[in-house]
C-alpha positions, 0 to 999 in steps of 0.5 A: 500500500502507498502512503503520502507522508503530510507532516513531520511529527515532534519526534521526527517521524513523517505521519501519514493519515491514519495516523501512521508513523514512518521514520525518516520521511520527509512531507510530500514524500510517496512511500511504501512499506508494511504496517505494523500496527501505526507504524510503517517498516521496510520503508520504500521512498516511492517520490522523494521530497527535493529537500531530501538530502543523502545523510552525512553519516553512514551510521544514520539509519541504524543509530537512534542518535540523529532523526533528521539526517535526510533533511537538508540544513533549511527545512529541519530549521523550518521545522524547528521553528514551525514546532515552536510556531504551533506551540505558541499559536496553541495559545493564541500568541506570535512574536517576531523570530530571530535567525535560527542559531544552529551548532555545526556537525561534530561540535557536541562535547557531552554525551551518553555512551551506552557500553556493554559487553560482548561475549569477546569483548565489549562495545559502545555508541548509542541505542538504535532507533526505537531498540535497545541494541547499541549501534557502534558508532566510529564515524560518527557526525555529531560528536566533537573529534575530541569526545570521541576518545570517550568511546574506548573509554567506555568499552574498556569500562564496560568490559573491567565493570559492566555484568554480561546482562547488564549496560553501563550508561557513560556520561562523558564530557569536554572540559579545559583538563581533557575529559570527564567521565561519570559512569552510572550503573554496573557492578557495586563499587568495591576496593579493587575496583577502585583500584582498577578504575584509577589504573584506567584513568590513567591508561586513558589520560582522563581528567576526572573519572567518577562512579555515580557521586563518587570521584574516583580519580581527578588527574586534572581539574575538569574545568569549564569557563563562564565568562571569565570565570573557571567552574570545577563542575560536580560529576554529572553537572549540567553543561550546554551541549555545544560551545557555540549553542551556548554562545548563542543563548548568553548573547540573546540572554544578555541583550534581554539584560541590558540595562539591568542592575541586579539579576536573578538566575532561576534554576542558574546551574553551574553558572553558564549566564550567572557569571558572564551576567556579573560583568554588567550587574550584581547577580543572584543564582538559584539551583536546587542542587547544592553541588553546582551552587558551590562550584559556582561560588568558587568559580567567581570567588577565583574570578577578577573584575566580575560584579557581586554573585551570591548563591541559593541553594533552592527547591524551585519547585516546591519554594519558588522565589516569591515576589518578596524577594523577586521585587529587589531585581529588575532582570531576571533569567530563567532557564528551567528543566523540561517541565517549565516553571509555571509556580515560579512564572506566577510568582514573577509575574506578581513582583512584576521584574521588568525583563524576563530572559526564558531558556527553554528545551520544551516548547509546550511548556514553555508556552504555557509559561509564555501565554501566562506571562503574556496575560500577566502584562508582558510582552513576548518581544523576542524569539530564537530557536538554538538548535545546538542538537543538530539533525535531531527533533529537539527543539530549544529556545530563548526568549525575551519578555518586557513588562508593558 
């Protein structure tokens, strides 16, 4: 049977009527294949779109890492921005778009490495699509030529730690000392495993290896830089994907502060716009986890020339800042996990902080907490959509609000 693909679904999945889902399809597309259930396998593009592009990466088809690899450049940042589009419209709201920020292929410095082991030895990359088998992936396009050392350090990993029936998740990431590598699950830690995880540190030059929250070797500071300053993360802190995807948010997050005096930093992280921010104003961080306030802390205490940084180690979601606290700032900075932050949107909105600059990896919480802030008095005066996860269907934003 044929099936004419009509649109791209948010996970990037061509959807047909029915619906019936096919992976890696493009709009307009003419395909055939066999249904299973909604979903269509052994694809077979019958009339290819003219934006259909030959993938970049030979793992493309078998990896679950990249959705959009088929696509070329311009219609994957139309979709991109059209999902956001929708989201807001859903809410009766529109706002003029600033020029797509995308990050260039091989630029990710952090990932998850799934690794396990074989019965001769062990293998690591990323879980195929829609499957928990691992996909090797030694040419891969997305990862930044550095981080793909990780890679035999998570094999290794897995063939000294993991058990046969189970995988290890490695968390490895970029930093000024070399990488940083946090390992989650796999065999209970013990004396001798200690041991051999340090020798393996060493063997792979890494700069810190950690075993969920225990540092088990540190050969180098795994520093990030802020601004001017240098943070020593916790093991498995958050960090913007790519460096130019981070530029990008800082940019647009400090022309929302211009003018600011005192800002505060709503779920702040290690300090990614709360450090760079205290070049231009005294600034306020807020973050559930004490770890990354710490790291924070010190990172501008060994600064020179930045304004005031004070640090909050909060709940936001069960103790969002009240408008008590909020009304000594006139800017503030809000870059919340996927859930939003609609207590907190409320309790701005009610302090009234004058510029608001919103960070956001969900479109459809974010304009949730868009159209409360709309009807709240502000006005949704700008947009981008930085697509630091190129070729796949995720979708980040910032965002500029004035108080009217």
């Amino acid at each position: 049977m044929s099936y004419l693909i009509e649109r791209l679904g948010h996970q990037g999945d061509g959807i047909a009527a029915g619906p019936v889902f096919a992976p890696m399809t493009l709009p307009g597309e003419q395909v055939t294949g066999t249904l299973n259930g909604q979903r269509l396998t052994d694809i077979r593009i019958e009339a290819p779109s003219d934006r259909r592009v030959a993938p970049p990466c030979r793992h493309f088809k078998a990896c679950g890492g990249c959705q959009l690899q088929h696509a070329d450049d311009a219609f994957v940042a139309t979709f991109k921005e059209g999902v956001v589009r929708a989201a807001l419209a859903a809410h009766g709201l529109e706002t003029a778009f600033l020029p797509i920020a995308t990050s260039p292929a091989q630029a990710r410095r952090r990932a998850t490495l799934s690794a396990r082991r074989t019965k001769k030895a062990a293998m690591a990359g990323f879980h195929g699509r829609a499957s928990d088998v691992i996909v090797e992936i030694p040419d891969c396009r997305l990862l930044h030529p550095d981080l793909m050392h990780a890679v035999p350090v998570a094999e290794a990993l897995a063939l000294h730690t993991a058990s046969r029936k189970g995988g290890l998740d490695v968390a490895v990431c970029l930093s000024q000392g070399g990488l940083d590598v946090h390992i989650m699950g796999g065999k209970p830690l013990d004396g001798p495993l200690r041991v051999m995880l340090a020798q393996l540190a060493e063997t792979h030059d890494l700069a810190r290896l950690s075993w969920e929250d225990e540092v088990i070797a540190m050969r180098r500071a795994p520093l990030q830089r802020f601004g001017t300053a240098d943070v020593l993360p916790p093991p498995g802190a958050f960090l913007q994907a790519t460096a130019e995807g981070e530029a990008a948010l800082l940019a647009d997050v400090k022309a929302a502060m211009e003018g600011a005096t005192r800002i505060v930093d709503i779920f702040a992280g290690c300090g990614t716009f709360a450090l760079p921010l205290s070049q231009m104003a005294r600034t306020h961080a807020v973050e559930g986890d004490s770890g990354m306030m710490d790291a924070l802390d010190a990172g501008w205490r060994k600064a020179d020339g930045l304004k005031q940084v004070t640090v909050e180690a909060r709940d936001l979601y069960r103790r969002p800042l009240l408008p008590d606290e909020l009304k000594r700032y006139d800017g503030a900075v809000i870059d919340p996990p996927r859930a939003g932050a609609e207590a907190q949107i409320a309790q701005l909105i009610t302090a009234g902080v004058q510029r608001i600059a919103y960070v956001s990896c969900n479109p459809v919480t974010f304009a949730r907490d868009a159209a409360a802030l709309v009807a709240g008095g502000y006005i949704l005066s700008a947009l981008r959509v930085v697509d630091q996860f190129r070729w796949s269907s995720h979708v980040e934003l910032v965002a500029r609000f004035t108080l009217a």
